[in-house]
C-alpha positions as CSV (number, residue, x, y, z in Angstrom):
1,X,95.2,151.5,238.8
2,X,95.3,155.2,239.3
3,X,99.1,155.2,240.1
4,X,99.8,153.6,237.2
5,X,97.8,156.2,234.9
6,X,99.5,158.9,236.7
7,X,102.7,157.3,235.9
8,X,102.2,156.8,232.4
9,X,101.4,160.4,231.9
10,X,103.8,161.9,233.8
11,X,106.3,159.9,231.6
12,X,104.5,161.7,228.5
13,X,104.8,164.8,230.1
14,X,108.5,164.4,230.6
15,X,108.7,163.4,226.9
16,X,107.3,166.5,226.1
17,X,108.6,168.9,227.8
18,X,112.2,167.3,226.3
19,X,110.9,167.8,223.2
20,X,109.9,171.3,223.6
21,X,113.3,172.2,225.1
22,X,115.4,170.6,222.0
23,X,113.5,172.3,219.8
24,X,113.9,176.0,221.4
25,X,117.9,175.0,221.7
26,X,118.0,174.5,217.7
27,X,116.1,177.8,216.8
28,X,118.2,180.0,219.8
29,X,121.7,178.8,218.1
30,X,123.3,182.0,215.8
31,X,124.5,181.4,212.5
32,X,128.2,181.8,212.6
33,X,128.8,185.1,210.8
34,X,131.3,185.0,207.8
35,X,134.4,187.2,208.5
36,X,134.3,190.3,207.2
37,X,135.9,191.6,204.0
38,X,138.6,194.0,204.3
39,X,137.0,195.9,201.3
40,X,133.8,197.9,202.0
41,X,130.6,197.1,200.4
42,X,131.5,200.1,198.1
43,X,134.7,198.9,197.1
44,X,134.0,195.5,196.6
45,X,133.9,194.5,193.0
46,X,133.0,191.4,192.4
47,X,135.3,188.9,191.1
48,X,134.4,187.6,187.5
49,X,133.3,184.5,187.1
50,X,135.5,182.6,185.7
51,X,134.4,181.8,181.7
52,X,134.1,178.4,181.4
53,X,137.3,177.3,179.0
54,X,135.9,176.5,175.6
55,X,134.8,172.6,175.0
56,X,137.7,171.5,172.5
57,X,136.5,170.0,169.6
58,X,136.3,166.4,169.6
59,X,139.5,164.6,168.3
60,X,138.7,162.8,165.2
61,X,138.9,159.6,165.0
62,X,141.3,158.4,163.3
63,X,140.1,156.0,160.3
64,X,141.7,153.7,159.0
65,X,142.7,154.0,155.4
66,X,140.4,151.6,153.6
67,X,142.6,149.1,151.1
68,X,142.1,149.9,147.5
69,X,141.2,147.3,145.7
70,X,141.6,147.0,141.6
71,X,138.0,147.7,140.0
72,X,137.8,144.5,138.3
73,X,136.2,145.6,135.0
74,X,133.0,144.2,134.0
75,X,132.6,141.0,132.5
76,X,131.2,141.4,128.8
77,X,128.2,140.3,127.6
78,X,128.4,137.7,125.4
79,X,126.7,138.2,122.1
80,X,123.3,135.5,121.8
81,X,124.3,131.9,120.6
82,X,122.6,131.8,116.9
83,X,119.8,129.5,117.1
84,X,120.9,127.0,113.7
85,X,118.3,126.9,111.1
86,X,116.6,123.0,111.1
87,X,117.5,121.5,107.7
88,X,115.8,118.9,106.6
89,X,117.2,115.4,107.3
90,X,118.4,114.2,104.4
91,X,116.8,110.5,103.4
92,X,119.4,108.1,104.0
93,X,121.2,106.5,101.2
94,X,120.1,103.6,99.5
95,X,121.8,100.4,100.2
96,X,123.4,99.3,96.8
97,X,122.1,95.8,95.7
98,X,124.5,92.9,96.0
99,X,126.2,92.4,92.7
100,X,124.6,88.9,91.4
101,X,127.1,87.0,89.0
102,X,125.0,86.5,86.1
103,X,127.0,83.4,83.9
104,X,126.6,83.9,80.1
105,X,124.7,80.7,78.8
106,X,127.5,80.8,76.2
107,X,130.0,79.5,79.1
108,X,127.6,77.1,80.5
109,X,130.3,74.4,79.3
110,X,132.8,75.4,81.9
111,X,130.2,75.1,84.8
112,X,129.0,71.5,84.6
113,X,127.4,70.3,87.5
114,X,128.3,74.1,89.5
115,X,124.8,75.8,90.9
116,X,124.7,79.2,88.6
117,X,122.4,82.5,88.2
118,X,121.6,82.3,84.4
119,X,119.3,84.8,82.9
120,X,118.2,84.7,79.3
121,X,114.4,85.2,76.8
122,X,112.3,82.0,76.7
123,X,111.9,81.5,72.8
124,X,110.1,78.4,72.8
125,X,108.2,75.9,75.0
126,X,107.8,72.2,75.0
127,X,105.9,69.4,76.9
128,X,107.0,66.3,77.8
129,X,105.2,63.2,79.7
130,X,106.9,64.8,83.0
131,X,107.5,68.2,82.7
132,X,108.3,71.4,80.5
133,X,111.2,72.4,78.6
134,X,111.7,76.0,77.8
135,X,114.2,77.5,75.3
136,X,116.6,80.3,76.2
137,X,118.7,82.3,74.8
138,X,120.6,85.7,75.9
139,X,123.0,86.7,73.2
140,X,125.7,84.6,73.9
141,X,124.2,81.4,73.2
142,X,121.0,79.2,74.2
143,X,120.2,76.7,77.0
144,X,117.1,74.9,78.2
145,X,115.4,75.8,81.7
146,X,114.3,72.1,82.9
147,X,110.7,72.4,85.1
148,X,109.3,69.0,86.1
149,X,105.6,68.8,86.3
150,X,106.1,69.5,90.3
151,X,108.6,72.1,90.2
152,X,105.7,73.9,87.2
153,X,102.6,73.6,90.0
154,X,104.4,75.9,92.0
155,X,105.1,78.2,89.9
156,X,102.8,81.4,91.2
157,X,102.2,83.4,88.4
158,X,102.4,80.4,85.4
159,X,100.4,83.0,83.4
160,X,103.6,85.0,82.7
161,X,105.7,82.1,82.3
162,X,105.3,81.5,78.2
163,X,107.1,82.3,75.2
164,X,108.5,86.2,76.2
165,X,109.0,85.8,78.9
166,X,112.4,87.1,80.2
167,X,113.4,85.2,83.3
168,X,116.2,84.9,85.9
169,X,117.4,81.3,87.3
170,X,119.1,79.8,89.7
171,X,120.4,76.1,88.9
172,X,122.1,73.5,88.3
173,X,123.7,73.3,85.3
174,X,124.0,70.0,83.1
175,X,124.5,68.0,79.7
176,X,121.8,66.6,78.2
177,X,121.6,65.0,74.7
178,X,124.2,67.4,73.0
179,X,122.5,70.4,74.9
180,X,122.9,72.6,78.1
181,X,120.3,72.6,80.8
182,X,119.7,74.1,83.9
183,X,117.6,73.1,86.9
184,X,116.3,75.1,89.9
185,X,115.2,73.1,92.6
186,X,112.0,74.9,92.8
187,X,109.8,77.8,90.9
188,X,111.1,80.1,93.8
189,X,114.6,80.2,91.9
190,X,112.5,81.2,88.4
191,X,112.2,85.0,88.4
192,X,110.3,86.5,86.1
193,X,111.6,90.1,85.0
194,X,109.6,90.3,82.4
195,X,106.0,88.6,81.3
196,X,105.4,86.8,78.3
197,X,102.7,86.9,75.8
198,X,100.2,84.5,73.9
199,X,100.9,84.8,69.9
200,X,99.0,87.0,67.8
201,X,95.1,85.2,67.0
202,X,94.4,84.1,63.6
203,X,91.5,82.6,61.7
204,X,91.5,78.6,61.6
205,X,91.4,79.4,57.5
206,X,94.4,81.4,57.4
207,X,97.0,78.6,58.7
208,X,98.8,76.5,55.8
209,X,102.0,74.3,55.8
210,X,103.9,77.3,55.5
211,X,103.2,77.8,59.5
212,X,104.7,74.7,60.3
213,X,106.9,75.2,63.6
214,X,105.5,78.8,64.3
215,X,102.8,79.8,67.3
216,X,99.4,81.2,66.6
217,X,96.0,81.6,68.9
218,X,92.7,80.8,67.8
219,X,89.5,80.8,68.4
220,X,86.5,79.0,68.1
221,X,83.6,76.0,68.9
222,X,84.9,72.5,69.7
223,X,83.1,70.2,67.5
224,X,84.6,66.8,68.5
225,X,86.5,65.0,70.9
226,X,88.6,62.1,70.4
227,X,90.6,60.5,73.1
228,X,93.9,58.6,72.5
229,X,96.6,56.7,74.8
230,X,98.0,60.1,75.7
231,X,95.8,62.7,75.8
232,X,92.7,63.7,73.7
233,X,91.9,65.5,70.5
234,X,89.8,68.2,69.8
235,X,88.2,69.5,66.4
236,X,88.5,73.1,66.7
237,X,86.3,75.3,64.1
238,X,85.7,78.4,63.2
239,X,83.9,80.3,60.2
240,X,87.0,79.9,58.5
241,X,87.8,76.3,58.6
242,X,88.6,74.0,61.1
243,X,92.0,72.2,62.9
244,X,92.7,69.2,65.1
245,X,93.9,70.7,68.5
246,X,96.1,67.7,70.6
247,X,96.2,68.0,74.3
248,X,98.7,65.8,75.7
249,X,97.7,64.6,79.5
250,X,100.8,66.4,81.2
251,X,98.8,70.0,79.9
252,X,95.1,68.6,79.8
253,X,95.1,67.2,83.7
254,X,96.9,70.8,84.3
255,X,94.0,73.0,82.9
256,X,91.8,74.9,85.4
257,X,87.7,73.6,83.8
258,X,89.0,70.9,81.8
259,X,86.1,69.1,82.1
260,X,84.5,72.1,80.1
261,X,86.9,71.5,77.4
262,X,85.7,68.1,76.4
263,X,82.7,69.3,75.5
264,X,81.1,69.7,72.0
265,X,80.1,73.3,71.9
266,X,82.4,75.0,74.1
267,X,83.9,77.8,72.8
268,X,87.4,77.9,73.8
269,X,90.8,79.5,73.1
270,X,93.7,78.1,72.3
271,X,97.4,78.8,71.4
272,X,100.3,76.4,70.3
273,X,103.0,75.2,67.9
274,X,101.5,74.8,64.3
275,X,102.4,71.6,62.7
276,X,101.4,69.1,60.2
277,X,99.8,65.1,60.9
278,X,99.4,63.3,57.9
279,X,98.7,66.1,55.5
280,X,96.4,67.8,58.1
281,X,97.1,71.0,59.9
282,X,97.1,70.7,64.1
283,X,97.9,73.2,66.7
284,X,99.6,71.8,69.8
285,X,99.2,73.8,73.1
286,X,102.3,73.2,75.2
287,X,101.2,74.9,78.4
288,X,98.3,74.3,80.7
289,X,97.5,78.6,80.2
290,X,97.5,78.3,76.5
291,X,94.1,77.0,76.8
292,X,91.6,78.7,77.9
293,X,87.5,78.2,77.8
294,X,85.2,81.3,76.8
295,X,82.3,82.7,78.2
């Protein structure tokens, strides 16, 4: 045990003193000396420094020569569109009326048993067991408009539909008893352009043979009624007088309150043809409106 401590420190001691000699060998060692100059200090000048050569100037760098290109020149304004003023829309034009072939009742002759448009003034009306016959006439000569009693009910406004009366018809035209007729096959084909009127009134007093085949209207209080095969008869009076007044059926069963007619006492009004029965004034309504009971 104490060998081997002795040993261990001689080896340190050895170590040391190794140490110690290296390090007195390094500081012992001269610096070589430089050789000396042939010039004395005195005559040594010392050798300039060389001036540093001057830093050239960078080279440019060469750029390349940008392309020209052609100055496009500006695009003009253009000027603002005009706004258009708004004009009114003009209304749209008026689609002409079909042409309607009106045939003269003065050439009736050459369209016998032909469907025509006839127009013409109604001068004169007259009753018969089945219907109504009403004159025409437009100028150029005359015909009669044939309604029977079915084809008269549907006539709307009957009212206008008297002496006056200017109408337009579609028909058929015929020959009956040396005269020219024409028949619509309904009241829809009678237009009325223009209404007809009742005749002027006149007192019961005032009518004298010298009427006979004219139209008046008059009023007054029904005094009698007298039925016959046909129809019945009514004493008209009035402060002036008084006048048989002869319904036939086909206008009596046709008149709106006829009940009110046939009554002694009614006061009613009445227009018709004037004529004369065995030396004694009558009026004869032919229409179901030319009679007519008062308030």
């Amino acid at each position: 045990m104490v060998a081997h401590s002795l040993h261990v420190r001689l080896r340190v001691a050895m170590l040391l003193l190794g140490y110690l000699a290296w390090t007195a060998g390094c500081v012992a060692s001269p610096t070589p000396a430089s050789p000396a100059s042939p010039l004395s200090d005195s005559a040594y000048t010392p050798s300039a420094t060389p001036s540093s050569s001057p830093t050239p100037p960078p080279t440019a760098t060469q750029r390349s020569t940008p392309t020209v290109l052609p100055t496009v020149p500006p695009t003009a304004t253009p000027p603002p569109t005009q706004t258009p003023t708004a004009r009114p829309t003009p209304p749209p034009t008026p689609t002409p009326a079909p042409t309607i072939a009106v045939i003269p009742l003065g050439d009736l002759q050459s369209y016998s048993g032909q469907t025509v448009i006839v127009e013409g003034t109604v001068l004169w009306v007259s009753s018969f067991a089945k219907g109504f016959r009403f004159l025409l006439e437009d100028g150029t000569g005359r015909a009669t408009l044939l309604l029977w009693g079915n084809t008269y009910d549907g006539c709307p406004d009957q009212e206008a539909l008297m002496e006056g009366a200017h109408l337009r018809i579609h028909g058929t035209v015929a020959r009956y008893r040396d005269e020219w007729q024409i028949e619509p096959t309904s009241c829809r084909e009678v237009e009325i352009l223009a209404a007809g009127a009742l005749p002027p009134e006149r007192a019961i007093g005032s009518i004298s043979p010298a009427d006979r085949a004219t139209r008046a209207t008059v009023l007054g209080l029904v005094v009698r009624v007298e039925p016959f095969s046909a129809g019945q008869r009514l004493l008209l009076q009035d402060p002036t007088g008084q006048i048989p007044v002869l319904l036939w059926n086909s206008v009596l069963e046709r008149i709106a309150e006829a009940s009110r007619l046939l009554q002694a006492g009614a006061r009613i009004r009445v227009s018709g043809v004037i004529d004369q029965y065995r030396g004694q004034m009558e009026l004869i309504p032919q229409l179901p409106v030319h009679v007519a009971a008062l308030e």
